[in-house]
C-alpha positions as CSV (number, residue, x, y, z in Angstrom):
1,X,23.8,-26.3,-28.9
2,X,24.2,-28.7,-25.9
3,X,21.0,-30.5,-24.1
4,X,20.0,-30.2,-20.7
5,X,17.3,-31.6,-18.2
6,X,14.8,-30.0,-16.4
7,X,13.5,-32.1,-13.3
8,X,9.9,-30.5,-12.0
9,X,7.5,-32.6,-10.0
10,X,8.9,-36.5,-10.6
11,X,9.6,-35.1,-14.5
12,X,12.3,-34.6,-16.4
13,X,11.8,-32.3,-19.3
14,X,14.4,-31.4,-22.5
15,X,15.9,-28.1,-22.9
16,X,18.7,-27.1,-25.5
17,X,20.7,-24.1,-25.3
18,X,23.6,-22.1,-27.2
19,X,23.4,-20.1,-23.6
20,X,26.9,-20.3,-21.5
21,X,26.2,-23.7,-19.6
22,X,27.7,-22.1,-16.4
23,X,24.2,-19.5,-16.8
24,X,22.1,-21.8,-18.0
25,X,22.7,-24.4,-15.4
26,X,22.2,-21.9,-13.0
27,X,18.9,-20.8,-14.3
28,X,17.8,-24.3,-14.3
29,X,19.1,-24.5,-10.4
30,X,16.5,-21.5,-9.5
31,X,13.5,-22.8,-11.8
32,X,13.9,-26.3,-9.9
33,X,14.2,-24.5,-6.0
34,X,11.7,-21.8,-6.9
35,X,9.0,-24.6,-8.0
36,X,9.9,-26.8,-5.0
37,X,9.5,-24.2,-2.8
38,X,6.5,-23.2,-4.0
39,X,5.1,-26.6,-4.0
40,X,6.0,-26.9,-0.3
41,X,4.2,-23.4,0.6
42,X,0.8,-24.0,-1.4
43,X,0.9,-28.0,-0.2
44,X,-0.2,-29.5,-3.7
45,X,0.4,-33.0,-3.5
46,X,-2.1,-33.9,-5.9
47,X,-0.4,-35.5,-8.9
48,X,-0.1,-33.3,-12.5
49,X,-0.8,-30.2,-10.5
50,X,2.7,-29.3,-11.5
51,X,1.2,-26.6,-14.6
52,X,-1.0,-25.0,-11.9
53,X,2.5,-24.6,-9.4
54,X,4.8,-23.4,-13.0
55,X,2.1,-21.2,-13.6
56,X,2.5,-19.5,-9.6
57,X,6.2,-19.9,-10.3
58,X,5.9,-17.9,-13.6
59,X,3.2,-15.1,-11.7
60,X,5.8,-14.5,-9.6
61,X,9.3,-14.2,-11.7
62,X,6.7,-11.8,-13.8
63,X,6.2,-9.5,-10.6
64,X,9.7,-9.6,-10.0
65,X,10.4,-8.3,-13.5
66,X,8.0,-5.5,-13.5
67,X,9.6,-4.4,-9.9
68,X,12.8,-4.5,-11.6
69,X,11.9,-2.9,-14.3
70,X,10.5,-0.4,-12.4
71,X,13.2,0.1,-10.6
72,X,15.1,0.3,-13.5
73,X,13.2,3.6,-14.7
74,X,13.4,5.5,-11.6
75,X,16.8,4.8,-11.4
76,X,17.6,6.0,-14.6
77,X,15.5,9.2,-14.1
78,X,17.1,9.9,-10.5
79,X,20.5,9.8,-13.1
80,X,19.2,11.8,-15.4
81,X,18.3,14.4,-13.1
82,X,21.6,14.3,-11.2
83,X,23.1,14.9,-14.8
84,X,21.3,17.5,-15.1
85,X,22.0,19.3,-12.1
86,X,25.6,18.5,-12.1
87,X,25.5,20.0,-15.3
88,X,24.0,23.1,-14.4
89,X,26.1,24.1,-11.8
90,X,29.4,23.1,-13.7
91,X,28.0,25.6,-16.5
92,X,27.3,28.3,-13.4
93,X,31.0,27.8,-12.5
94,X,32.4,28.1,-15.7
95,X,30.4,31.3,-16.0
96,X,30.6,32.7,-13.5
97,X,34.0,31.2,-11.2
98,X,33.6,29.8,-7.6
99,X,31.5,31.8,-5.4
């Protein structure tokens, strides 16, 4: 498990990981930009307000994951019913030969 370093807000927090450090690393890179940038856009310069800016940061990776997910089902259902159609007219060939 290898150690890395999390730097929010003047802070550097601990993190250890068995992840592939190439991912995680990466995953750290968007947590840091996605908090600065959203720092920047609500203009908290109050010190310890870092919490309430995680907590915006953490509202919006949760929206993005419900859109995805979302996403994710209609997709699958727009495959399903392709299947199913494709499947239905391979059937009415094999029945009944090319029209």
């Amino acid at each position: 498990m290898k150690s890395y370093a999390i730097k929010l807000d003047g802070e550097t927090f601990s993190l250890r990981s068995d992840g592939e450090p190439e991912a995680v690393q990466r995953l750290i890179a968007e947590l840091e930009e996605r908090f600065d940038k959203m720092k920047r856009a609500t203009r908290i310069t109050r010190a310890g307000q870092g919490l309430h800016i995680m907590t915006m940061v953490a509202m919006m990776l949760l929206n993005e994951l419900e859109n995805l997910r979302t996403r994710h089902d209609q997709l699958g259902s727009e495959a399903l019913d392709f299947a199913r159609d494709l499947s239905a007219k391979i059937d009415d060939l094999l029945l009944n030969g090319p029209t």
